[in-house]
N, C-alpha and C positions, 0 to 999 in steps of 0.2 A: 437478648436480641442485639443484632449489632447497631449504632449508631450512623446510618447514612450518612446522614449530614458530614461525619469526621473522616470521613474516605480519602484519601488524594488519589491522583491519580500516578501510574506509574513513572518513576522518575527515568525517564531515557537514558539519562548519562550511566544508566548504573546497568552492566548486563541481568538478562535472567538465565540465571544458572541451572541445567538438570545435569545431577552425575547420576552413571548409573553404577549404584555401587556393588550388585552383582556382578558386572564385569570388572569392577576394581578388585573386588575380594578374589576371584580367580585369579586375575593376571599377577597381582600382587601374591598370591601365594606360591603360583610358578613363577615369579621373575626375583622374590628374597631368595636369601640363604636362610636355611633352617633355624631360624634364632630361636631365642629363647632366656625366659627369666630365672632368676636364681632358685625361685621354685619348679623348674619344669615346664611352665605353662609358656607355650608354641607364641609367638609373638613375631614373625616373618610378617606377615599379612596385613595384621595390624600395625605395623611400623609401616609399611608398605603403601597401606590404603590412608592412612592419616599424610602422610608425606606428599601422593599424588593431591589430597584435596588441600592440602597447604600450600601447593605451590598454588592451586587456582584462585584458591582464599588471596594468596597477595598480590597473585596478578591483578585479579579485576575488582578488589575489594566491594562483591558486587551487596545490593543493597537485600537481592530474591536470588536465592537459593538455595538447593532442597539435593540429598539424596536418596535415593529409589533404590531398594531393596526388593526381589522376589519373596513372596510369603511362602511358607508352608501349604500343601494343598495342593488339587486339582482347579483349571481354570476352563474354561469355557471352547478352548480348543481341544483340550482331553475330551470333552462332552462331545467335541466335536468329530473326533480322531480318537479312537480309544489310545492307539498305538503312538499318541503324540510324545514324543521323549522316552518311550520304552527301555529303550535302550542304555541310557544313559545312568554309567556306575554311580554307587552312593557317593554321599561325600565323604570324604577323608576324616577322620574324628581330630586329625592337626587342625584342618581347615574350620569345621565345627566347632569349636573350644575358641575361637578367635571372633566369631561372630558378634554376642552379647559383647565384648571390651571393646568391639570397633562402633558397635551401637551406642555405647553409653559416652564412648570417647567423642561421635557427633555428634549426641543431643547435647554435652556439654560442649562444646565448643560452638553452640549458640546455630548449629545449624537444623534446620527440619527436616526429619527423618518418618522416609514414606514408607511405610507395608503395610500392603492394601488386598485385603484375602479374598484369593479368586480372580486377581487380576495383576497382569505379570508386569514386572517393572517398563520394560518396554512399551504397554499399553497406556501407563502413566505418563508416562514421558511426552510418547507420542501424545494424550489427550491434554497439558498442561501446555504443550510446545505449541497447539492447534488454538488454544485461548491465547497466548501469548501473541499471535501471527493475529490474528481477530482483533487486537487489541493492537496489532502493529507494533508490538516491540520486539526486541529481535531478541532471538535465546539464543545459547553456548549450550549444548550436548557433550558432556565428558565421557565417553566411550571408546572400546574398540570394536565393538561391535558392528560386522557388515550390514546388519539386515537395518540399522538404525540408516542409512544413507537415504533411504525412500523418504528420510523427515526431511532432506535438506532442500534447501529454496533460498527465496530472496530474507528472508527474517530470521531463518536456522542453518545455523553450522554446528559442525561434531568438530569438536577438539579430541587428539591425542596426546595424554599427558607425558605419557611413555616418550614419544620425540615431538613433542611440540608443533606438531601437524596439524595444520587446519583444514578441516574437508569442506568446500565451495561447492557450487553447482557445478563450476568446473573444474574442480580436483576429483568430484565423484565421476565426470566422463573421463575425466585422464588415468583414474585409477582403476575402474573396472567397464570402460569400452560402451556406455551406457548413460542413460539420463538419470536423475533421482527419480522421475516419477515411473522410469523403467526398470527400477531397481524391483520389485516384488515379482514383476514377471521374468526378469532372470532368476532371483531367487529360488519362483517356481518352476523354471523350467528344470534348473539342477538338483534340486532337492538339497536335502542339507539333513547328514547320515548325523551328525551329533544330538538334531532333534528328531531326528528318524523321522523326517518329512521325504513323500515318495515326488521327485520326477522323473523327467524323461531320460530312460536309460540312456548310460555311454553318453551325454549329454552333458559336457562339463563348459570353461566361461568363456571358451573360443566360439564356440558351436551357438551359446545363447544369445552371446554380442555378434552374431552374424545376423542370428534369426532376428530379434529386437531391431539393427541396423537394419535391416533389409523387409519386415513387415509391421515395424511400430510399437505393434502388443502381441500379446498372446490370441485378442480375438482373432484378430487378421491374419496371426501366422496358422490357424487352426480351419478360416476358412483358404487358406490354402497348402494346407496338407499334401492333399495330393502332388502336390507341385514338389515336395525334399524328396528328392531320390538318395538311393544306397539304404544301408541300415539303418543309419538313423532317422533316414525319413519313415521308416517301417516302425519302427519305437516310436516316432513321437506319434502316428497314426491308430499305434495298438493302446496310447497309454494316453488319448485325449481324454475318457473322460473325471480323471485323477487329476487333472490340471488344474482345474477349477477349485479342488478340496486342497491342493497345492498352494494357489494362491491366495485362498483364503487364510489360510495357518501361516504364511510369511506376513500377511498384510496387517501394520500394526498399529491397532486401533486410533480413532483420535477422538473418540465421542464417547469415552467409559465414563461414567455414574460414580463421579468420586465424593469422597469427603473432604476433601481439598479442590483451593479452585487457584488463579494467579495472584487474589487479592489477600489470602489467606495464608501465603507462604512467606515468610517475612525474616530475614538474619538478625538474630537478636544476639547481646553480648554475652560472651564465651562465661560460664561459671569456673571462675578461677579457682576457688576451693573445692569441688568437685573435679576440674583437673587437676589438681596437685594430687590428690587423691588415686586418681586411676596413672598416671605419667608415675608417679611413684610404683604404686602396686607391679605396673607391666616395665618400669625398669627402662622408660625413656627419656633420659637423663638431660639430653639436650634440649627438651621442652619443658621438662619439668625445671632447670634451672630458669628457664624465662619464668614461668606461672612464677617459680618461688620471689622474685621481683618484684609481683605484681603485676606483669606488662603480660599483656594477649599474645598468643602465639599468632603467629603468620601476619603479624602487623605490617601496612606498609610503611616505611621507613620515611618515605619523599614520594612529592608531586602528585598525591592523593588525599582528602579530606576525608577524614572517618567518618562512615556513615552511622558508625553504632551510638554517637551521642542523640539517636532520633528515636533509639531500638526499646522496649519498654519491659519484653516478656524475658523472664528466664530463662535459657537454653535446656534447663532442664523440662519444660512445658512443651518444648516446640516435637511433640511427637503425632505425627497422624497416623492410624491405624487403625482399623475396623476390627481385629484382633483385642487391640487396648484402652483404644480410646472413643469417645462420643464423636458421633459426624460435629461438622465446623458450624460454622452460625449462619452458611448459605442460605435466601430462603426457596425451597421447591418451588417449580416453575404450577400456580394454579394455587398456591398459595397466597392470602392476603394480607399485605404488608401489613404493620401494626399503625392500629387511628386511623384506619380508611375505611368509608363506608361505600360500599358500591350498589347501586339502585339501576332498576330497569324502569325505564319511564313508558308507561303504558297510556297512563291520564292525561286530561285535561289539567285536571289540576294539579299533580305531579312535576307537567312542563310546565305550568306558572311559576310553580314552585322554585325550578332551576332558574329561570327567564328573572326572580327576581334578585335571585342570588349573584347570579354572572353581572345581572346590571349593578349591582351593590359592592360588587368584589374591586378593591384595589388592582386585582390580577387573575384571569382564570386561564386554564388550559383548553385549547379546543383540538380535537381532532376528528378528520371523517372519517369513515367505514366505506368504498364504494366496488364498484363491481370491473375496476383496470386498476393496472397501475398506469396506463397513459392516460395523465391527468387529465388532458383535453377531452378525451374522451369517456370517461368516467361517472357513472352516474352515483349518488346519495345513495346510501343502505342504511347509515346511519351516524348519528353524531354524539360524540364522548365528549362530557365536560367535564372538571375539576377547580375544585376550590379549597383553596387554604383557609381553616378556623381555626379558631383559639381550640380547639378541641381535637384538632390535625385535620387533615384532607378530607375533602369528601368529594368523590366522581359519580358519574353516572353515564350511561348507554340509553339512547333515544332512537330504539328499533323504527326506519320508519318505510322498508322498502325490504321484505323479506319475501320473499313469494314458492316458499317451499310447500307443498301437498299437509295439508296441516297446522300450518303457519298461524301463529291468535291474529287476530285483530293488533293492527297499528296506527299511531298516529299519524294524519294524512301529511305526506312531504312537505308538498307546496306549503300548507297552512304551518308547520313546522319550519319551513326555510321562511316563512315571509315575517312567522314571529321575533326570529334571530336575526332577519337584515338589520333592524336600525342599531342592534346594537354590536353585532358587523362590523357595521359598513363606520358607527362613532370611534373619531382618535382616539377619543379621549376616554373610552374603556379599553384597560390593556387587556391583550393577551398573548400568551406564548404557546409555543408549539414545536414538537420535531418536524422539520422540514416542512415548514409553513410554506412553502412558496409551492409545492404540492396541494395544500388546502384552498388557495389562494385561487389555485387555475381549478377546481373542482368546484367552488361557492361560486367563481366568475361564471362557469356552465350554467348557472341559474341568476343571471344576472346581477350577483351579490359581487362587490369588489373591498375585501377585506380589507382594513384601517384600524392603526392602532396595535400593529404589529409589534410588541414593545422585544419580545424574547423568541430567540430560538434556541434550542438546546444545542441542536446540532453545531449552530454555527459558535455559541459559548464554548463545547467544548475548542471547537476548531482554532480559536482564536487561543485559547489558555494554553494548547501545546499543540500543535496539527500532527505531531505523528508520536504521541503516545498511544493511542487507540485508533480504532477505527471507528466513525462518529455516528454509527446507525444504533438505533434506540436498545436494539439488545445487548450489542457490546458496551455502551454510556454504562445502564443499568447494572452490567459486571462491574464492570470498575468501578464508578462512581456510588453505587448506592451496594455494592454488594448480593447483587438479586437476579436472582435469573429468570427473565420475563417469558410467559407462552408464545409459544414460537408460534406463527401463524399455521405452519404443518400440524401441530398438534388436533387444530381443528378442523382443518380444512383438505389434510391428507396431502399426500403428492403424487408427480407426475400426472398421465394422463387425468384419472380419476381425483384429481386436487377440483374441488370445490369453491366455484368464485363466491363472497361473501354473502351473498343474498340467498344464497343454498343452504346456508349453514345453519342451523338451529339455535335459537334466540337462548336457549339455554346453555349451548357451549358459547355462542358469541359473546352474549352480554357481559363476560368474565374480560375476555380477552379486551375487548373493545374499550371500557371503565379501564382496565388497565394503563392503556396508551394513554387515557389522558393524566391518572394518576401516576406514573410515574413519568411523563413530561417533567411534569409540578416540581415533582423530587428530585427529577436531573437539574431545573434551574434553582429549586432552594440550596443542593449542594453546589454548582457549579460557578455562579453570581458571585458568592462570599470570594472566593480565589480569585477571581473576575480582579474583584473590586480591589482585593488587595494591594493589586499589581498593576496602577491606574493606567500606565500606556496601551496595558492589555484592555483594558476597559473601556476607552477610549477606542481601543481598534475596532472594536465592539460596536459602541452607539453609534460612532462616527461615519465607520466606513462600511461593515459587514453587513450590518442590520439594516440599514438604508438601503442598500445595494440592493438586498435581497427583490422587495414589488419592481425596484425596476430591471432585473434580469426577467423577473417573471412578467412582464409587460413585454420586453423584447422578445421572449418565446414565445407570447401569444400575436405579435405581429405577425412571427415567421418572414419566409423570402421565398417567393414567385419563380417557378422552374422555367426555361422552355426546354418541355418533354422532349418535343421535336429534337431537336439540339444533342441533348443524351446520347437519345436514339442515335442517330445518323452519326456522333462521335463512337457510340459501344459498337455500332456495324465498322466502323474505320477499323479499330484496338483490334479486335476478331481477325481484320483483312491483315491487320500490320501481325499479327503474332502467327496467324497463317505461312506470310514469306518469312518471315525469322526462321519457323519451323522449319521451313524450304533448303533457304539459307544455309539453316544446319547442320541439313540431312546433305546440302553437296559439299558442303566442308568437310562433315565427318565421312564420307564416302557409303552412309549407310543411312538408314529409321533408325533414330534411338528415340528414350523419352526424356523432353527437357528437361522434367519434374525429378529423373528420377538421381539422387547424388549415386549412385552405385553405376548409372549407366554413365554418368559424365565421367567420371574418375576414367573410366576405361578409354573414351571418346579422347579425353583433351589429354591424357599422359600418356596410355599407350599408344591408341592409333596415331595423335596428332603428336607425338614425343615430348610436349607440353615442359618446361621445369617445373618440378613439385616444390613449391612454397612454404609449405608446411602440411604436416603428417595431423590424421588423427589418433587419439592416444593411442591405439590398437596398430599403428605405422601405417594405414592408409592412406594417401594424397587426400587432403582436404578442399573441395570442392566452395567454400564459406565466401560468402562476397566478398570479406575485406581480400582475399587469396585472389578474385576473380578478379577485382579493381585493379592491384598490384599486373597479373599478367596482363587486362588489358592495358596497362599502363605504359606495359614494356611493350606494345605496338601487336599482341599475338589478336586477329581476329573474333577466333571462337568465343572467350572469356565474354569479349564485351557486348557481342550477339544473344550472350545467355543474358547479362546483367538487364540488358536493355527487354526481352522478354520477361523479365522476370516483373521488372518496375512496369511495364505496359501490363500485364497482367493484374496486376493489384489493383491499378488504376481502374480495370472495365470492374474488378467482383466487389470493391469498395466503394465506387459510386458510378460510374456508366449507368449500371446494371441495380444499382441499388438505390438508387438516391430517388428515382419516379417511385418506386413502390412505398418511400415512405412520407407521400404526401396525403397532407387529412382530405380525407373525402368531402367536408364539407366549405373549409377554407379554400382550398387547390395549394396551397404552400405548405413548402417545409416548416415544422417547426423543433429545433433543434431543443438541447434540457443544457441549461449551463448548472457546472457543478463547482459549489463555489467551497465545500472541504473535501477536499480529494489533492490536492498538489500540495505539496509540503511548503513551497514557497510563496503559497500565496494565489500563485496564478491560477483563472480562471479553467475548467476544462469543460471541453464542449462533447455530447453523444449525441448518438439516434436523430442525425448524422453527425461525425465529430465532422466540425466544419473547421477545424486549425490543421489538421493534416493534410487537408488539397496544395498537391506540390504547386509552384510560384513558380518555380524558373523553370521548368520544360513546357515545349508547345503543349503536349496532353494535358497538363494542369491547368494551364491557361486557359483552353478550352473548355474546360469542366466551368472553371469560373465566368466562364463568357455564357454560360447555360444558366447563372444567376442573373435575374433580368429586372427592371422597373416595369410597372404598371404602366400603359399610357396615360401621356400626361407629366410624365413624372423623371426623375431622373435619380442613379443610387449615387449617394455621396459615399466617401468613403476618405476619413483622416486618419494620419498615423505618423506616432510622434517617429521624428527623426534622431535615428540612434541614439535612441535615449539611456541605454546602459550604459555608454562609452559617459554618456552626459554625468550620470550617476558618480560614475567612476571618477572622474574632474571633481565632482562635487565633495564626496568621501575622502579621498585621497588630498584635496587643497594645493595639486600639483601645481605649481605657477604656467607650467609648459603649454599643459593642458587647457586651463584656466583659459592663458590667453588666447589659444588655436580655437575655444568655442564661444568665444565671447567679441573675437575680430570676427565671427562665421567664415572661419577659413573651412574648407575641403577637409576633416580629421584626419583620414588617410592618407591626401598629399602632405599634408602640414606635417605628419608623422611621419613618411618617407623621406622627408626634405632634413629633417633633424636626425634620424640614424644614419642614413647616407652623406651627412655633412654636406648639401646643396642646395643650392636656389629653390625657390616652389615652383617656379615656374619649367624648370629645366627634368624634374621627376616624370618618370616613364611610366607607362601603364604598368608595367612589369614591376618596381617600384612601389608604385603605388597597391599591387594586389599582394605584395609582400607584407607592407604595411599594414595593409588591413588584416590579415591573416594576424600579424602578432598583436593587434588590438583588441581585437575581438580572441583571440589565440585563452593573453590574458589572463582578459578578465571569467573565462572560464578557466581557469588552474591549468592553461595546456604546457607542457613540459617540451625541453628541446626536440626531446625523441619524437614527439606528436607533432610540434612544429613544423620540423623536419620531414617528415610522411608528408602534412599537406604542403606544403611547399615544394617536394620531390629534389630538394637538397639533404647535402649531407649532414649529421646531427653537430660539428662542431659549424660548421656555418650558420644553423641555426641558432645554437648558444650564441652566438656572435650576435645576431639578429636580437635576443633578448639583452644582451650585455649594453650592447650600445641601445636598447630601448631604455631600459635601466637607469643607464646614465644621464641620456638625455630628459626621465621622466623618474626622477631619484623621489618623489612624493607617492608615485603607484609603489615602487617596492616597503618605502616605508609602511604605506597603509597595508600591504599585502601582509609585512610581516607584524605586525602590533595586532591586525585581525587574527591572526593564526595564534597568537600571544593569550588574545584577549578570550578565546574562545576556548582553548585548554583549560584558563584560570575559571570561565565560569560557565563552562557545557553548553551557552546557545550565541549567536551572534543577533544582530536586531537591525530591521530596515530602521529608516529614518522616522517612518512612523510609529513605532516600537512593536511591528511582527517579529516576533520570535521565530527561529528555526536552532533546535535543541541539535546537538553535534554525540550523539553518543559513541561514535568511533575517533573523538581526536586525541584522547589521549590511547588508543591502542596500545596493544605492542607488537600487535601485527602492522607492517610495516606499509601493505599494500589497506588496509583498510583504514589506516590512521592519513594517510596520502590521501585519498581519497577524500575522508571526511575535513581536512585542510584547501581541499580545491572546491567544496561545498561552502566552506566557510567563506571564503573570497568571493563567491559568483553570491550566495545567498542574497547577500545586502543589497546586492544592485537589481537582481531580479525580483528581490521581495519590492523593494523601492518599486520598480517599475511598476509590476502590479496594482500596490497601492495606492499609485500616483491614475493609472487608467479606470481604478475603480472608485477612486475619488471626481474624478470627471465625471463619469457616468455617473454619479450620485449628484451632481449639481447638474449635469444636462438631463437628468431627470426629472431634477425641480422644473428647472426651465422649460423644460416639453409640458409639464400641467400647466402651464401658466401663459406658454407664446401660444397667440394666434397665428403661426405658421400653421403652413400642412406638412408636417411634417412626422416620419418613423424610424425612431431605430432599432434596425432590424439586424447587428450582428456584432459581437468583440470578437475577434479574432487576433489572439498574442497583444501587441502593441495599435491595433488597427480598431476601427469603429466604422460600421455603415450605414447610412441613412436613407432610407426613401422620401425625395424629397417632389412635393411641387415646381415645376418648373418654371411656376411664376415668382415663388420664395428661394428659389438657389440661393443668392445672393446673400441675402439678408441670412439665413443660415447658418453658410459659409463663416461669416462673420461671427457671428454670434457662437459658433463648435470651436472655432479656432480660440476666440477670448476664452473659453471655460477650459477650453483640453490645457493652453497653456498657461496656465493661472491655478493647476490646479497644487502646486506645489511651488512654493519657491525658492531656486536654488543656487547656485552662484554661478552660473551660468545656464543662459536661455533654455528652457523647452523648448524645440520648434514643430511644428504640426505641419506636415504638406499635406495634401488636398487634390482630390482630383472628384471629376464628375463623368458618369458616364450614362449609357442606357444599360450595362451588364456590369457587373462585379470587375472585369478583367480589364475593363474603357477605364473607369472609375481609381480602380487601383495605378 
């Protein structure tokens, strides 16, 4: 059994690698020459296929990588398709005879080697690449395979070893006229004759990339059929119901039942003596002279740390295969961990039982079972506890709200919650929990207000690395414990027919439910140890994260006071304004077209209107894409900026006109928003269910929406927000003197900054001037490049370099810090805010150029906005304390980016006032001022 506790989790800086080595083995035997060893035996393929994964081996010397091989055998779309690959000639007996030498040439050279019977290397990939993306680390796909493009996204790219081609999201629309997630229904629309998959006759990638451009998917293009005239509208109409069986046999899996998982694939160091052995036998002389040295083939030479001084198993072991070998040490999801006892508490004296343990426990786990996942709203099903003994874990399940036709007997709620308040509601019993501040607003529905909050898992992992994983309790459980927990679907079904908990039968629940709390336990007994190791991280922990937590969840149970009215009477405006737009449009374009639709625009603003084309899409279409629309309104053309401005009115009425009264509690009348405090890599808070940081600022519509955020009579919203506190950051980090003193005289930033590149007085800098200035201040400290400069500014790119050259000079401590961060962050894979959040850099030593750029202008903004963060969420953690403690009347009711708002009495403004400014700016001290402005209003929009 595997040892939990010893897991780490995975290391970002290092890719995770899938090759597919079925596509190496063919390409590689058509793209050698016929070689061969002094015995006869065919060695093209094998020179071939070891050479491609040598070069990947030195590129990323990554720590997880595996290649993936097709088994022998029929798989599940044969079952599906008799005639699935029919056609397709045997193998070559060349190609065959090189197989086993490229097999054993992988396992020794320390990499893991997948074939997996009944399920096609593709399936593998795709189901490894889907844990990977779950887990938020990003994979490298080694293929040439098209049908592999459907994997790619924000976390997976396909590499081409053959020319060093990186396929993106948008290398897959520039390469074949289509999106990734459009890639299977082109597939199926063409078929594809080498697996003898049937589409739509006469049907080839002109025809698919029209239909996909022009109705999205396949559903759509099929409820409008009738609409393709000619013949092939006749073929796709005679051959609908093959589509379906088409796209199912392109669409490639990402949920197969393996015996391998991402924690279990691991690069171990190459067996030197058994390569000498095979490098000799097959007669490849120029790796077998490295092995005969001693030294590892494909070694990186410079600017890499070998990761194999960590690696433990022998290359000859690393083989996964249901053909060969034993499944892995995963454990089945309904399985019970080992030294866990799990109990249904039915008794009286059963719940005494737990009741004295949890009060006796240095630490126990709690979690509830209820019937939403909108916490406010949520009622008890049931409560899961856990406890650590010398003996291991012990959980249990406290059915107390089941009301299924047959349901036993349960112990009564109330009397069940009223046993568990005192020891609740006591500091000084710890307990931990995944996403406690969920439990927090569920106990509070019964007047219980949880204390003693000591651990979250969720937020542990968050703090240890924020974007190794993704931090919800089933992906923790992969990573960190090895274990793949029951999915809530398992019991409770999906879609319509999904089952809310109190449906569910005490005998599938009580598994699941013990679960949650037991493996809580075991995410903080492995997770804490690393914690602690790493004391800044530990520190981010107690200090800042875990604190924060009651009082974010105190802020979303205040919520903010709508007026409906207001909405209203603004979403009838947005309807009236998008109405004459439409007008507008239609007598510009001299016709009705639809604004929505890119195909009808293309036609409107470059044919009819003669429009200049900006840029094509990959397929040589005029590109319709805002940043194209910006540009031509730029250049004074009407149309463009008539759409842009529809388009943004638009968003505005279905994201909150329109939506933001529907999602007020029926029993409070206010909004209550959910802040998510691991979800942004930097630190920063995010807000949903309404995201309240997205409401634009600078347009009258935006404004408006925030003027519909109101006080209570009586009462007035306060609202402080530090002043440019990045730029502040940035002085602080950097130790510029320039800087230094423009924030420390409280001069203007931006004029003080214009007045120093333009060589002039302060007093004499022009508005114009002075929004130049700010543009490369803020430009900056986000990584922006002359070229980007340049755009916003609507100069040309060497006047912009100008602009940064002489920023440069005049502020020669920003580029130093720029470049020693960029320095510092290659040598050890993460940069760190002031209060030691990590943010891990896994693309900065690339050798892609555009992604290594990238993770270098992450590196520079990182510090300053992790800083920020941590500087706002430290505030809020001591204007927290201070809200338990003043006798004001006073509520805070919102973080939004750098901002805070308060519902305040307007007998207490004052005093307040005072009191948010001391703590906001006090919450860090740095070599030059925090400053806090302040305003007060009766709406969000008076206030700001």
């Amino acid at each position: 059994m595997t040892d939990h506790n010893s897991l780490l989790p995975i290391n970002p800086n290092s890719p995770f690698i899938l090759v597919d080595g079925s596509s190496y083995l063919f390409r590689a035997f058509h793209a050698m020459p016929p070689l061969s060893n002094s015995k006869g035996q065919a060695t093209g393929a094998i020179f071939g296929v070891i050479n491609m994964l040598g070069k990947l081996i030195e590129q990323y010397q990554p720590e997880k990588m595996a290649v993936i091989f097709d088994a022998k055998g029929p798989t599940f779309r044969h079952e599906m398709y008799s005639e699935y690959k029919a056609h397709r000639p045997p193998m070559p007996d060349e190609l065959r005879t090189q197989i086993k030498p490229i097999h054993e040439i992988v396992k020794a050279l320390g990499l893991p080697l997948i074939v997996i019977e009944g399920v096609e290397a593709d399936d593998v990939m795709g189901t490894l690449a889907h844990q990977a993306t779950l887990a938020k680390h990003d994979t490298l796909i080694s293929t040439g395979d098209k049908d592999m493009a459907q994997l790619v996204d924000e976390h997976v790219t396909l590499i081409n070893t053959m020319n060093d081609t990186l396929m993106t999201p948008e290398a897959v629309v520039e390469k074949f006229g289509v999106r990734p997630d459009q890639i299977i229904d082109y597939l199926a629309l063409m078929g594809d004759s080498s697996d003898n998959i049937p589409g739509i006759p006469k049907c080839g990638p002109k025809t698919a990339v029209k239909w996909l451009n022009a109705h999205g998917n396949i559903d759509n293009l099929i409820a409008n059929a009738d609409m393709i005239g000619g013949k092939i509208g006749e073929n796709l109409r005679n051959n609908l119901e093959q589509l379906e069986l088409s796209r199912q046999l392109t669409t490639i899996r990402l949920d197969c039942d393996l015996p391998v998982n991402l924690n279990s694939i691991q690069r171990t160091p190459p067996d030197l003596e058994k390569l000498q052995e095979l490098f000799s036998e097959y007669e490849l002389r120029n790796w077998l002279n490295t092995v005969m040295k001693g030294e590892a083939p494909f070694t990186k030479k410079s600017g890499a740390k070998a990761h194999s001084q960590t690696l433990q198993k022998k290359g000859s072991e690393n083989t996964f295969s249901t053909q060969q070998t034993e499944p892995n040490e995963t454990i089945p999801a309904g399985e019970t961990p080992a030294k866990t006892d799990y109990e249904t508490v039915f008794t009286e004296d059963a719940f005494s039982q737990w009741l004295e343990k949890i009060q006796n426990a240095k630490l126990f786990a709690i979690d509830t079972e209820t019937t939403s996942l909108n916490s406010m709203q949520a009622e008890v099903v049931g409560i899961c506890l856990a406890v650590a003994t010398e003996d291991g874990n012990q959980a249990c399940y406290i059915p107390v709200a089941h009301d299924y036709e047959g349901a036993p007997e349960q112990l009564n709620r109330n009397d069940v919650l009223a046993k568990l308040k005192p020891i609740l509601e006591n500091p000084n019993v710890f307990k931990c929990g995944q996403n406690l501040k969920y439990d927090w607003h569920v106990l509070k529905n019964y007047d219980i207000e949880m204390q003693g909050m000591a651990f979250d898992t969720m937020l542990e992992s968050y703090c240890l690395n924020s974007v190794a994983t993704r931090h919800n309790m089933d992906d923790l459980a992969l990573n960190y414990l090895n274990y793949r927990t029951t999915h809530f679907e398992e019991i409770a079904g999906k879609g319509k027919k999904q089952l809310t908990f109190n449906q569910i039968e005490i005998e599938k629940a009580a598994h699941y439910a013990a679960e949650d709390a037991d493996i809580t336990l075991r995410l903080h007994q492995a997770i804490w140890p690393q914690l602690e190791a790493e004391p800044r991280l530990g520190q981010l922990f107690q200090n800042i994260e875990m604190p924060l937590m009651p009082v974010l969840a105190k802020i979303e149970r205040n919520g903010v006071l709508l007026d409906t009215d207001m909405l209203a009477v603004q979403s009838k405006k947005i309807s009236e304004k998008l109405g004459q737009l439409e007008q507008e449009a239609y007598a510009i374009a001299g016709e009705k077209f639809n604004l929505n639709s890119s195909k009808q625009l293309q036609t409107i603003l470059f044919e009819n209107l003669d429009l200049p084309v900006i840029k094509k899409t990959p397929k040589g279409a005029p590109s319709t894409a805002e940043p194209v629309l910006v540009q031509l309104a730029e250049d004074g053309h009407e149309m463009p900026n008539l759409i842009l401005e529809y388009r943004s009115l638009a968003k505005l009425k279905s994201t909150y006109t329109d939506s933001l009264p529907k999602q007020i509690h029926p029993e409070t009348g206010r909004v209550h928003t959910s802040y998510q405090q691991a979800v942004a890599s930097t630190g920063r808070l995010s807000s949903t269910e309404p995201n309240l940081q997205n409401i634009p600022i600078r347009s009258e519509e935006g404004r408006k929406i925030r003027q519909a955020f109101i006080a209570r009579p009586g009462y007035k919203l306060l609202a402080a927000d530090y002043s440019q506190i990045e730029l502040r950051i940035m002085a602080h980090l950097s130790g510029d003197e320039g800087l230094l003193n423009a924030f420390s005289q409280g001069k203007d930033i931006h004029q003080a900054t214009a007045a120093e590149i333009f060589d002039m007085p302060l007093d004499e800098v022009t508005t114009e001037q002075r929004r130049s200035a700010k543009a490369v201040n803020f430009g900056l400290i986000y990584g922006m490049s002359a070229f980007g400069l340049a755009k916003q500014l609507n100069v040309g790119r060497n006047e912009a370099q100008e602009y940064i050259n002489l920023y440069f000079s005049r502020y020669p401590g920003v580029l130093d810090y720029m470049e020693s961060t960029k320095a510092n962050a290659k040598e050890h894979g993460f940069v760190e805010t002031l209060m030691g959040r990590r943010l891990y850099l896994p693309d900065i030593n690339a050798r892609n150029g555009q992604l290594r750029q990238y993770a270098e202008r992450t590196a520079i903004n990182a510090p300053m906005q992790g800083t920020a963060a941590d500087i706002i969420k430290t505030a809020m953690v001591n204007i927290g304390d201070w809200l338990d403690q003043t006798t004001l009347d006073i509520q805070m009711l919102m973080q939004v980016h750098d901002e805070l708002v308060f519902e305040v009495a307007e007998s207490d403004l004052e005093s307040a006032k005072t009191d948010i400014k001391r703590l906001m700016e006090s919450a860090l001290e740095l070599k030059v001022p925090l400053i806090v402005e302040m305003g007060t209003g009766d709406n969000w929009d008076q206030a700001h």
